[in-house]
C-alpha positions in Angstrom: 15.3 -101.0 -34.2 14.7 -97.2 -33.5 17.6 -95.4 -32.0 15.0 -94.4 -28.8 15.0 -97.6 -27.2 19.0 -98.5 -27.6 19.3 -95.8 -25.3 16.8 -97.4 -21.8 18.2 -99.8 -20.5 15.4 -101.6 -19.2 14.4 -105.2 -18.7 12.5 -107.1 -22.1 8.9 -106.8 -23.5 7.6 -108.0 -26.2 3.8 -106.4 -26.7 4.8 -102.9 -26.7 4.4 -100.2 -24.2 1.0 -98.9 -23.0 0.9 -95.0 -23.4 -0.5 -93.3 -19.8 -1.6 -89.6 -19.4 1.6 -87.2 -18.4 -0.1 -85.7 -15.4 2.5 -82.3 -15.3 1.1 -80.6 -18.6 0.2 -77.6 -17.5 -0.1 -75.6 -20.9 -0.1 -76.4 -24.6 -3.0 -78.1 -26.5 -0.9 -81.0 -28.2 -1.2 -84.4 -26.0 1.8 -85.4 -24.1 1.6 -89.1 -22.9 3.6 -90.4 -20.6 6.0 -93.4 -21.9 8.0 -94.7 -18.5 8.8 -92.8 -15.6 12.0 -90.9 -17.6 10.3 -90.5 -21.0 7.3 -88.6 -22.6 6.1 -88.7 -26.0 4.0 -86.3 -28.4 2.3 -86.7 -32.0 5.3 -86.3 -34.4 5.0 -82.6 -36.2 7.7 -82.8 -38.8 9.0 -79.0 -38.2 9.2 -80.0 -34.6 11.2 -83.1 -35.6 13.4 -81.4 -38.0 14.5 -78.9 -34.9 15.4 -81.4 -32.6 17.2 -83.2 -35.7 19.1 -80.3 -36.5 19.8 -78.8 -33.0 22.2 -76.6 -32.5 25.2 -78.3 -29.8 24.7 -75.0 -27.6 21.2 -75.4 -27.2 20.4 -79.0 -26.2 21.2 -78.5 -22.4 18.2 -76.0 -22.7 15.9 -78.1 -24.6 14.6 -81.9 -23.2 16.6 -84.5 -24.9 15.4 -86.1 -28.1 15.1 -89.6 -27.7 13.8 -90.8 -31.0 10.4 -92.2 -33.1 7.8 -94.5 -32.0 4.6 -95.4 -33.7 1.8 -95.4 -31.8 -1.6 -97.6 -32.3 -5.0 -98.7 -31.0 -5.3 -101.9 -29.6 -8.1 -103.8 -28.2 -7.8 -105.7 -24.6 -9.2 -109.2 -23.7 -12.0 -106.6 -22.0 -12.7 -105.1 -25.9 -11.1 -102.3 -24.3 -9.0 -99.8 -26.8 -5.6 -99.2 -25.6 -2.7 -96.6 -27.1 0.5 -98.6 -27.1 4.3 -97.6 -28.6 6.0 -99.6 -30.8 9.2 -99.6 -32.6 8.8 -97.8 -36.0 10.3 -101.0 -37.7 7.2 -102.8 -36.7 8.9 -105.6 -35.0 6.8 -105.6 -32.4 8.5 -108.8 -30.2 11.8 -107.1 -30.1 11.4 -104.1 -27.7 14.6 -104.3 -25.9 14.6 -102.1 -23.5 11.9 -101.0 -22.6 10.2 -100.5 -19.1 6.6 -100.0 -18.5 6.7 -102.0 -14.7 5.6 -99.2 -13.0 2.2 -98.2 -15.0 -1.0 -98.6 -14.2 -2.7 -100.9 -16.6 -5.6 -99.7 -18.6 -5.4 -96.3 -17.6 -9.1 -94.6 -17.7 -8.0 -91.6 -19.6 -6.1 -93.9 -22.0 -9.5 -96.3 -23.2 -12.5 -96.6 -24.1 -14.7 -99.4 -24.3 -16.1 -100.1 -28.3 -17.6 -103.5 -27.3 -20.9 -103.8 -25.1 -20.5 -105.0 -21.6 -19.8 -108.5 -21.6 -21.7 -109.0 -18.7 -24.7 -110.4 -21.1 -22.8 -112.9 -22.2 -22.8 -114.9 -19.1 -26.0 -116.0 -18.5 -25.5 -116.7 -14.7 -25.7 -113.4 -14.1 -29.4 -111.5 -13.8 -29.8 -109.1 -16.4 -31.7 -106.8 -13.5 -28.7 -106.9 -12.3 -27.1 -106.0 -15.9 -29.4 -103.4 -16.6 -28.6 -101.5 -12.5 -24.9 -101.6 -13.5 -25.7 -100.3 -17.0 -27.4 -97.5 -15.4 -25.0 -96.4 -12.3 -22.4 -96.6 -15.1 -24.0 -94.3 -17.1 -24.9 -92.0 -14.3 -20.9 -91.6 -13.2 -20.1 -90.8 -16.8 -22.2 -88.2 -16.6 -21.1 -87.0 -13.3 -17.6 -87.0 -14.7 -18.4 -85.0 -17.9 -20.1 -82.4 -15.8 -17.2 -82.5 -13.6 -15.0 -82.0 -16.6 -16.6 -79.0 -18.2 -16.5 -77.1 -15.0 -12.9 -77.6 -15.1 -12.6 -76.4 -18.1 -14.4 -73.3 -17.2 -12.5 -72.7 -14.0 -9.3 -70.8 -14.9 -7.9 -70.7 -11.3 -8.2 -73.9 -9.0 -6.8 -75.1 -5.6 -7.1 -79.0 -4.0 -6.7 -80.0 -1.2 -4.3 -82.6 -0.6 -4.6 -85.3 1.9 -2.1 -85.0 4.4 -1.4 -89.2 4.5 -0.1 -90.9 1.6 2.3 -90.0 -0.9 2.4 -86.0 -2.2 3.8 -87.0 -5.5 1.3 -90.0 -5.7 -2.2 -87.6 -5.9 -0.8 -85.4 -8.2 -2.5 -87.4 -11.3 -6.2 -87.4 -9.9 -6.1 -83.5 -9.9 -4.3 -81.9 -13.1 -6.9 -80.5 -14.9 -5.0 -79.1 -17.9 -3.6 -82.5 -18.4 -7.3 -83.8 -18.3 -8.2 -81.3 -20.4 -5.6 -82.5 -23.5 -6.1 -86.3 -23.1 -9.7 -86.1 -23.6 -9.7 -83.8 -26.4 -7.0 -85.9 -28.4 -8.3 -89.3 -27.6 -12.1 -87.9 -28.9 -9.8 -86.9 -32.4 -8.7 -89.9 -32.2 -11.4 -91.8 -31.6 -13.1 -90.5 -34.1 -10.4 -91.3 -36.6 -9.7 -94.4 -36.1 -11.6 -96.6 -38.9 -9.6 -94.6 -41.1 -6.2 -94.9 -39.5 -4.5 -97.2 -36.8 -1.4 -96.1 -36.6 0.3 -92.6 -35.7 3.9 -91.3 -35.6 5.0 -89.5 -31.9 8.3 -88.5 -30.9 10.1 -89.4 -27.4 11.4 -86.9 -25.1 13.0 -86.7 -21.9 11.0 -86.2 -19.3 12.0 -83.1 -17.3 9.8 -83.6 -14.1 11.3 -86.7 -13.7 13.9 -86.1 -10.8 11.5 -84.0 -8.8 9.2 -85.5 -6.1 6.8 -82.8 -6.4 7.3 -81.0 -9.6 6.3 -77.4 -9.8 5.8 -76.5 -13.3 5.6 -72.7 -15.0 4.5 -73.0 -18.6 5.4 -69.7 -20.2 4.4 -68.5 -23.8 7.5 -66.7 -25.1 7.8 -64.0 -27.4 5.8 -60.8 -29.1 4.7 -63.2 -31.9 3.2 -66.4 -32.0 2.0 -67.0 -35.4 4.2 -68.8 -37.7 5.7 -68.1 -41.2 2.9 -70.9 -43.0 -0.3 -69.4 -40.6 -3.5 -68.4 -42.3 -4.9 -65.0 -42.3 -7.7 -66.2 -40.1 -4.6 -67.8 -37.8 -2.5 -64.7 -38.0 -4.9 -62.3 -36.6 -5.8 -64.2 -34.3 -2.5 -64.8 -33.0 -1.8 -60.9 -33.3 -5.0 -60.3 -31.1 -4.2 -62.5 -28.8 -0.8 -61.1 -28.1 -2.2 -57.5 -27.8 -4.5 -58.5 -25.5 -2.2 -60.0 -23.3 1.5 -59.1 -21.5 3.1 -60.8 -24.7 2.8 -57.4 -26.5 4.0 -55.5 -24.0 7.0 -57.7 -22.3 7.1 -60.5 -24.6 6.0 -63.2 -22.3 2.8 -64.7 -20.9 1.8 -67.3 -18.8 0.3 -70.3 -20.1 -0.5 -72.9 -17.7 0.9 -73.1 -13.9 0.7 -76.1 -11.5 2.1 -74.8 -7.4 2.4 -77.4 -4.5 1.4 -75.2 -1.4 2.7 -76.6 1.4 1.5 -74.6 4.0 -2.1 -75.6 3.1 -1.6 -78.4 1.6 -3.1 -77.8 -1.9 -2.1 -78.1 -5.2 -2.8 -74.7 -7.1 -3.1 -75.1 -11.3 -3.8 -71.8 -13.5 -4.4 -72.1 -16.9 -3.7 -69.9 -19.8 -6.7 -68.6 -19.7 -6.3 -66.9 -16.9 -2.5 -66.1 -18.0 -3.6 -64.2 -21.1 -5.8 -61.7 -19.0 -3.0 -60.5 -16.7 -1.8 -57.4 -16.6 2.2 -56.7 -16.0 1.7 -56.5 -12.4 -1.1 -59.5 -12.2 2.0 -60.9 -14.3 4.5 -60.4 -11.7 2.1 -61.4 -8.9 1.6 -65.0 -10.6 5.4 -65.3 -10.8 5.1 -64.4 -7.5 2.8 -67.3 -6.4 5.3 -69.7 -8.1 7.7 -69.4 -6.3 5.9 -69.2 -3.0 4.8 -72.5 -1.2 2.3 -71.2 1.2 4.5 -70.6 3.6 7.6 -68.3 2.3 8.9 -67.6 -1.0 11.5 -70.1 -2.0 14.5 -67.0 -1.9 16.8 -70.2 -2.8 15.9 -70.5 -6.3 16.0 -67.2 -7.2 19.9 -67.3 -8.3 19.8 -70.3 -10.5 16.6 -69.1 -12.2 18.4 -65.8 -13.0 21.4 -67.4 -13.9 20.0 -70.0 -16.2 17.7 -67.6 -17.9 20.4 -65.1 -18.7 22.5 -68.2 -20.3 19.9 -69.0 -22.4 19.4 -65.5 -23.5 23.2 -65.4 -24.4 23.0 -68.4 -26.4 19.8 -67.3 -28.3 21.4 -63.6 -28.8 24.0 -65.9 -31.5 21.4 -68.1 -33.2 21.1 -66.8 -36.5 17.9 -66.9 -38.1 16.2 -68.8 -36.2 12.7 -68.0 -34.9 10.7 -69.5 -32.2 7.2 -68.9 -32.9 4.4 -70.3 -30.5 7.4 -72.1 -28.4 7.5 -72.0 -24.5 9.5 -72.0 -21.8 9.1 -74.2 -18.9 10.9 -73.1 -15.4 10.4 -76.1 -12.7 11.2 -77.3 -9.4 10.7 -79.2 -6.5 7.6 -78.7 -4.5 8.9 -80.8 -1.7 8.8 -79.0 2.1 12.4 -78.1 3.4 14.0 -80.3 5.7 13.5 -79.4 9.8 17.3 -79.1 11.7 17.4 -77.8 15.5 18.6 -74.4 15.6 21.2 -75.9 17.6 22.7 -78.6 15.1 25.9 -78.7 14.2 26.9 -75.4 12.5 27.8 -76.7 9.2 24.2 -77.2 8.9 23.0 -74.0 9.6 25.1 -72.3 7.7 22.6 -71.4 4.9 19.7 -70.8 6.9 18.1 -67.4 6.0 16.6 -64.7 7.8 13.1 -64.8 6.8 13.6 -68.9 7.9 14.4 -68.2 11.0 11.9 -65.7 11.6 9.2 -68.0 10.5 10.7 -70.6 12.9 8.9 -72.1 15.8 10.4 -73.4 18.7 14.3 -74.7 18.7 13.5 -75.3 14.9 13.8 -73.7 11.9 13.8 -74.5 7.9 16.8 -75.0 6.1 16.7 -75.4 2.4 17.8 -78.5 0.8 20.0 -79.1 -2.3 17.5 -77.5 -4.3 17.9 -77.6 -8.4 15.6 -75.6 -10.6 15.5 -76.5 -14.5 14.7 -74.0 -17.6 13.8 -75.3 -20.5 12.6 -74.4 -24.1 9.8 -76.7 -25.5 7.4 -76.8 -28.3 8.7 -76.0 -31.9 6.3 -76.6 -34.3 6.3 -73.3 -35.7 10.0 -72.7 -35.6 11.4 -71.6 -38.5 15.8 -71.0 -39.7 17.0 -70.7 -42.5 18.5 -74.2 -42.7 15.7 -75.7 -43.3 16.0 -75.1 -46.8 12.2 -75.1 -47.7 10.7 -72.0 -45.8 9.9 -69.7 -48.2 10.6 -67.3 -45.4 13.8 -66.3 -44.3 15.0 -64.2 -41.2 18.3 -62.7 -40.1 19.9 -62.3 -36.9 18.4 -63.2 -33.5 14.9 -63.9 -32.5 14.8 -60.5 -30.7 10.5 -60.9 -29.6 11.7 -64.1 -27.4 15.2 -62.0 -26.2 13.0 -59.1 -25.2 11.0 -61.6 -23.4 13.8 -63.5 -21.8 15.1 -59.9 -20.6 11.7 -58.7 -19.4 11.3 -62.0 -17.3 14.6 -61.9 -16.1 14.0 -58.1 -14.4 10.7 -59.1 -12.9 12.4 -61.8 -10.9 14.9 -59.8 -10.0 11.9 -57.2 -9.2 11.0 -60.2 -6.5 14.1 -60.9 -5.3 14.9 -57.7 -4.5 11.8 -56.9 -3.0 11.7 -59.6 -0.6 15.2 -58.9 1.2 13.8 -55.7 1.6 
């Protein structure tokens, strides 16, 4: 059995796991499916493999955790609906120990299509009028959706509204565009590929939104290159353009996707990268800006551990020798979740870390108080990475990655920039 599912304890199942969308992607074009509620998976990209393989010890608390190989296949419902489900890479496919898939939705509408006609004909009870008026409403909403889908595609910047009953976390995955975006244009690849092949290899990683009720999610393009070592000439300048035309040249970063909870209108704010490759510096520091604001005050908590994090990871990468990180990103995350109410005149120990600007936004005998709140930093996507342990690059660097340390260093002064600017 794969090492990935020795390591969820779960309860048994013995047909596999159905694949759903991951509805935090906020950047990247490679699709991330969600596995269970702690575990994602991607299409297997052997560089990408070999890095987390071969990680270095100081680097995996900045990375998600590898969790293993699954293969992936199509599979056809009682409803001659095609389904993606994960199985073991030995095959045996009634011995997933393990495993928990209680919690998904079944036959997610992102996840299928249907290659059979309706079976509705089949029953001859029912009027084929009536057949032919489904047929057609049918036909009309998937046309209402496509439309609906191109203009999202189009739309760089977008805000929804949020209903105020129900469940924050729960609406998130009728709104993420990005995430729309990627599952559609994979499933149409695969789709289209898949009389000539049934079967594809993805790898399983930790899912890093996972402990956060309302994950806030910064995708951000690191580096003053992008383009790796194998790239075409066609791929390399276009890569090169792309960074001079964006902050990448100039400060080493950029941002590639975004995805804000709001609280104080209740909307959910998603940028795309798009929109991140046409900032300037300061439209750069603005959108960093807008992360960590939640439509009613900056989150001044987070600020620290961000900082603190960040300049870790530069430290570590500053003593990786030879390794380069072309293409990768850097997610920042964190909870989205409104702070908790206290009367100002609770017992002091819970008042102690109220701040100014909280209790000058304060109505009443109330006032916000920030909760326990943890942010996470993460490096992802490494299918362009390149050491010289690999053994079979026929290009070999020395010393650090400096692009992705400049950029570290840039980032890390414009959020001090913030910071600073807002006690002022």
């Amino acid at each position: 059995m794969s090492p990935a599912f020795g390591a969820m304890e779960v309860e048994h199942y013995s047909k596999g796991v159905l694949l759903e969308p991951f509805v935090h992607q906020v950047g990247g074009h490679s699709c991330v499916l969600r596995f269970n509620d702690k575990t994602i998976c991607k299409p297997l990209i052997q560089r990408e493999h070999q890095f987390y393989e071969t990680l270095p010890t100081e680097m995996r608390k900045f990375t998600p955790q590898y969790e293993g190989v699954v293969s992936v296949s199509f599979e056809e419902d009682e409803d001659g609906n095609l389904c993606l489900i994960a199985y073991p890479l030995n095959g045996d496919h009634d011995n997933l120990e393990n495993l928990d898939n209680s919690d998904c939705e079944p036959k997610s509408k992102l996840l299928r299509w249907t290659n059979k006609k309706t079976m509705l004909l089949e029953n001859e009870k029912i009027p084929k009028d009536w057949v032919r008026q489904h047929r057609k409403e049918e036909k009309m909403k998937s046309h209402k959706l496509e439309e609906e889908f191109e203009w999202l595609k189009k739309s760089e910047v977008l805000y929804y509204t949020v209903e105020k009953k129900g469940n924050v976390s729960s609406q998130f995955k009728h709104h993420n565009p990005w995430s729309m975006k990627c599952h559609q244009q994979q499933l149409q690849r695969m789709k289209e590929n898949a009389k000539h092949r049934n079967q594809y290899k993805f790898i399983l990683l930790e899912n890093l939104t996972s402990r956060y009720e309302v994950p806030c999610v910064l995708d951000l393009k690191m580096g003053t290159r992008q383009h790796g070592d194998d790239a075409s000439e066609e791929k390399k300048a276009n890569q090169i353009r792309k960074c001079q035309q964006s902050t990448s040249a100039v400060i080493g970063v950029r941002v590639c996707g975004m995805q804000v909870y709001q609280a104080g209108t209740g909307q959910l704010m998603f940028m795309n990268k798009y929109h991140g490759r046409k900032l300037s510096v300061q439209g750069f520091k603005e959108a960093l800006y807008q992360f960590f604001h939640n439509g009613k005050y900056l989150r001044r908590e987070l600020f620290e551990s961000v900082i603190k994090k960040l300049t870790e990871l530069k430290s570590v990468l500053e003593k990786q020798e030879s390794y380069r990180f072309y293409s990768s990103s850097l997610l920042i995350i964190y909870d989205g979740k409104e702070r908790q109410e206290v009367a100002v005149d609770s017992d002091p120990e819970d008042l102690e870390d109220l701040s100014e600007e909280s209790s000058d936004e304060s109505a009443g005998a109330y006032a916000y108080k920030p909760t326990a709140s943890t942010v996470d930093v993460r490096m992802i996507d490494f299918a362009h990475t390149t050491c010289k342990y690999y053994g079979e690059d026929s290009v070999v660097h020395e010393g650090q990655d400096t692009g992705y340390v400049f950029g570290l260093q840039n980032l890390i002064d414009i959020i001090k920039e913030i910071r600073d600017e807002s006690n002022e």
